[in-house]
Structures are given as structure tokens and as C-alpha cells.
C-alpha positions, 0 to 999 in steps of 0.5 A: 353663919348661913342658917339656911341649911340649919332651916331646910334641915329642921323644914324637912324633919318636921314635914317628915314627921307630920308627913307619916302621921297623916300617911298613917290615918290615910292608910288605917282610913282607906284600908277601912274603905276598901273593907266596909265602904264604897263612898272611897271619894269622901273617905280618900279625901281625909287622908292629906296633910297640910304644910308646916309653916316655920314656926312649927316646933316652937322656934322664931325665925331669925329676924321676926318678932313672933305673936304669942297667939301662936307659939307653936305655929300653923299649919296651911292647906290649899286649894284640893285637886279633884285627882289628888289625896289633899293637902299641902299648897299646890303651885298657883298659877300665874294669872291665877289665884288660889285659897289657903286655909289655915290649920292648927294641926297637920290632918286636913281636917284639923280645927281651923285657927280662928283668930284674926290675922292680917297677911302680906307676902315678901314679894308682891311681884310673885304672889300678891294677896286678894283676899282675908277672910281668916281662917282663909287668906287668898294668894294670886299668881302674879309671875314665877317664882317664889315669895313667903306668905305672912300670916301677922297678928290682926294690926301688928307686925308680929309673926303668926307663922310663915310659909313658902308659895310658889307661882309658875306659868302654865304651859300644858291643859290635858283633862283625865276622867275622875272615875278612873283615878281611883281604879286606874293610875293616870300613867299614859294609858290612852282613855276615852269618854264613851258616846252619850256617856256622863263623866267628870273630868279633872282638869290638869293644870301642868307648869314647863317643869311638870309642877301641877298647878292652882288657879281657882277662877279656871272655867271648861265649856263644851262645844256641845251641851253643857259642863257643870261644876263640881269643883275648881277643877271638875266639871260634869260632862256628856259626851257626843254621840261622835267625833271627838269631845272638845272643850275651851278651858280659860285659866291663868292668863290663857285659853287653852283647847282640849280634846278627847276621844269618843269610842262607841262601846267598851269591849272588855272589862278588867279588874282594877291593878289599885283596888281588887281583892280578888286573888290570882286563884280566883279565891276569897274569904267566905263572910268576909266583905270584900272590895272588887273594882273594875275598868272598861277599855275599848280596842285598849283604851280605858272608858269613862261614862259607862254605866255600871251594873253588877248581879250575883249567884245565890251565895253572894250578897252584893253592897251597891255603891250608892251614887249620891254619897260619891262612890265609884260606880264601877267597884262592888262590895262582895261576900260569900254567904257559904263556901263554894265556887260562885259567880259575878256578873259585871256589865258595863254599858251592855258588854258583860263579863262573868267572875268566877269566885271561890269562896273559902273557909276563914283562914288559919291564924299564926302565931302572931295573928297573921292571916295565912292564907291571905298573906299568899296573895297580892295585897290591895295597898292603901292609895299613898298621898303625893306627900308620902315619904316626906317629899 
């Protein structure tokens, strides 16, 4: 009998329920973000969850003799995207190598399995091992593909768990600003830096067949100035004062040329279509602290690198966002100290604009609890994993 179906089915319940748990936490934790908090990145960064090897669930895989030092099997997370929610493993690129933490639980942030293990793949021709260092074992792309990563009892053969890594080559190295990830969906929209401007840039590795992918060693340099890392895949840039932004990204086994727009100035601000609690009537609960963000464009093109500064009538308190804990500079936590019409003053770079608010009484309740008010208006929804759903 072919258990391969058998397998895939039982993969895909576990995924799925694991899967909705870390959905849920990553929804109760950036709801609490868009009302309390400005540090989003810090906050977003814990709501992944990390990919369920085959023996989760307590089951042997047909064929292996499995250590009891891991009855109920493991959990692997790999290498985070700067423009992604976390978890689960990313495709590795070929020529390129990625880390993989191994986890007792499905929350990124569950303890680490702290044992000794040795690890080897099933195709060394697809992915090879470079590194153990438990509870991290480092994979290398070496063609495309896909190979299982075994995890063994330190100087046995018996199964710890196993789990799935694939490999594919990159064809495609685009950049997208950070800033703008998380106040502006990365759909196409044309973006810029702006002259002289400060941004962190993500850098995108894409396979033919549209998977993003890993490779941990991939370096950018600027023609002009300097780029400073922050991750694997973000690096702190400023822009030319002119021309076009150009840069060299090595990563795999290629060198690949990026460029991107340089504008002179924003000449619009736009409140985000992601995070923003303000209402299509302008309208916002009075002493309630409220989540606002904003984007500046420039002739439609969205800007990254523009300094943000936000000021208030007499009847808003204003929460700054404090730039060493990784907060979106463009969002600004707000509250109406009184009831009545007041006013926003957004600048970006020297172009401003004014928003008008009304605060207005706390709502009534409903029967059950519910906020009707608030329920009238759009709702500013939790941003889903790319793992939401089970996929």
C-alpha cells in the first residue's frame, strides 16, 4: 500500500492545527501592537510558527528506528525574512546556505531542544549539511530540488524527526523598502528612496517558480556610500542626492544588479490601507489610545527614507514612536483628551498635511458586549502570516 497520501493527509492536519495556534497568538499580539504599542517590528516578529517534522504526533515513519529522546517530535524553523511574519523553512538557494533552529513546540519563540544530535540529508546532491551547532543545524543548497533533513540521536542512527528542505535557483533580485512593509502591501506599487533619505532595504531572493528564497552569505554594496547590515537580508542604505540607487547583490552563485528610483520630494501623505484606525467620518473614540499610519508618495510612487514628524491640538496626546526599539516611524499613537473636533499635523521631509479628527464619547455596548459604534467602521485586521490558513 502507498503511504504517501496517508502521510500528506496526517502533514497537513498537523500543520493546520499548529498553523491556527501560532495565527492566533500572532493576532491577540498584533491587535495589542496596533493598540498600545509603536515597536510593531519586535512585536510582528513573534507571531510565526515553526514547520512540524513527521514524527509530531507521536508516529514513527515507516522504515526508521526513532530515538526516545524525542517521542513527540520537533519543530524546525529557519532562516527570517526581513519582510516576512517568521517561521516555517524558507527554500535555500542554490549555492547558498541557510540555519535551522530546532524547536520543541510549534511558537517561534518555543524552548529550543537542547540535546545532542547529529544530522545528515537523504540527498546530499540536493542540500548538504555545513554545520551542527544543536540546537542549529546549517543546510547548503547545492542543486534543486528536494531532500529530508535528518535530525539522529548524537552517534546513532535512530530518528530525532525529520522534515522536508527544498533547494531552487534564483533567477530574480529586486529590493523593497522595510518601512514600507508593514504600512503598505508590497503589490506592485511603484516606490522610491528619497534624496539623501535613510532606509532599510530588504533584499528579495525570487526562484523561476516564484518561491522566495535563503541564502545567509548574500551581501549588497552600494556604488556610492556604504550599506550596513542589519540581517541577512536587510541593510541600512542612504540615498543619492540624484540619479538612480544602484547596488550589487552576490548571493547563490551569482551577482546580480539592482537599481531603484531616486525622487526629490514626497508631495502627498496617505494614511495606510494596513494600519489605521481612523474612520471614513473622521471619528475616533475619545481616551482611547489609537493606532494611525501613514505613507508618503511622490507623482504615485511610495517614498522610503523620509523623516517623520507628527504634532497635535491641545485635545490629542501623542505617543512617539521611539526609533531604538524598531518602530515604524511613520505611525503615531493617538488619544483624545475631550470630546470634540481636532486636529493632526503629519510632516514627511518638509511636505505636511492636516487631519482632522473627531473624537467622540466611548460607545454603547450591546447585549453581548459589542462595540457599536466601532463595529460601523472599517476594522484595522491583524497582519496574517504567509502560513495563515495552513498553506
Amino acid at each position: 500500500m502507498n503511504a504517501m497520501p496517508e502521510r500528506r493527509d496526517r502533514r497537513r492536519a498537523i500543520d493546520d492545527s499548529a498553523a491556527a495556534r501560532c495565527v492566533l497568538k500572532g493576532l491577540a499580539m498584533n491587535n495589542l501592537a496596533s493598540r498600545t504599542a509603536l515597536a510593531l517590528v519586535a512585536t510582528i516578529a513573534a507571531s510565526g510558527c515553526a514547520l512540524a517534522g513527521d514524527r509530531v504526533g507521536g508516529v514513527c515513519p515507516t522504515g526508521e528506528v526513532c530515538s526516545a529522546e524525542a517521542p513527540n517530535g520537533l519543530f524546525f524553523l529557519g532562516a527570517k525574512r526581513a519582510d516576512s511574519f517568521g517561521g516555517g523553512v524558507e527554500v535555500t538557494a542554490v549555492g547558498g546556505i541557510q540555519t535551522i533552529k530546532v524547536l520543541q513546540d510549534s511558537n517561534t519563540d518555543s524552548p529550543a531542544f537542547d540535546k545532542a544530535f547529529d544530522a545528515a540529508t537523504s540527498d546530499v546532491t540536493v542540500a548538504a549539511i555545513s554545520a551542527v551547532a544543536p540546537p542549529d543545524v546549517t543546510v547548503s543548497g547545492e542543486s534543486d530540488g528536494t531532500s529530508a533533513l535528518r535530525l539522529l540521536e548524537s552517534g546513532t542512527d535512530k530518528l530525532l524527526d525529520r522534515v522536508d528542505v527544498h533547494v531552487a535557483t534564483i533567477d530574480k533580485v529586486t529590493t523593497f523598502p522595510r518601512e514600507l512593509f508593514l504600512v503598505a502591501a508590497d503589490d506592485g506599487t511603484p516606490w522610491a528612496l528619497l534624496s539623501g533619505g535613510k532606509a532599510s532595504l530588504v533584499v528579495q531572493l525570487t526562484s523561476k517558480g516564484g518561491d522566495r528564497l535563503v541564502d545567509e552569505t548574500l551581501t549588497l554594496a552600494p556604488d556610492f556610500g556604504k550599506a550596513t547590515s542589519q540581517a541577512w537580508d536587510l541593510f541600512d542604505v542612504t540615498a543619492p542626492t540624484s540619479g538612480d540607487a544602484s547596488y550589487t547583490v552576490a548571493a547563490g552563485k551569482g551577482s546580480f544588479a539592482v537599481k531603484v528610483p531616486v525622487v526629490a520630494a514626497v508631495d502627498k501623505i496617505e494614511s495606510s490601507k494596513i494600519l489605521n484606525a481612523l474612520g471614513a467620518d473622521g471619528t475616533l473614540e475619545a481616551v482611547r489610545d489609537e493606532l494611525l499610519c501613514f505613507v508618503g508618495t511622490s507623482n504615485g510612487a511610495r517614498v522610503a527614507g523620509a523623516t517623520w514628524k507628527f504634532t497635535g491640538s491641545a485635545t490629542i496626546a501623542l505617543s512617539l514612536a521611539d526609533p531604538a526599539t524598531g518602530a515604524q516611524q511613520s505611525c503615531i499613537q493617538v488619544k483624545g483628551t475631550a470630546v470634540g473636533p481636532a486636529k493632526l499635523t503629519v510632516e514627511a521631509s518638509g511636505f505636511t498635511r492636516v487631519v482632522d479628527i473627531n473624537f467622540v464619547k466611548k460607545a454603547a455596548r450591546g447585549a453581548h458586549g459589542v462595540d457599536t459604534d466601532r463595529a460601523t467602521r472599517p476594522f484595522v485586521s491583524a497582519l496574517a502570516g504567509e502560513r495563515a490558513g495552513g498553506n
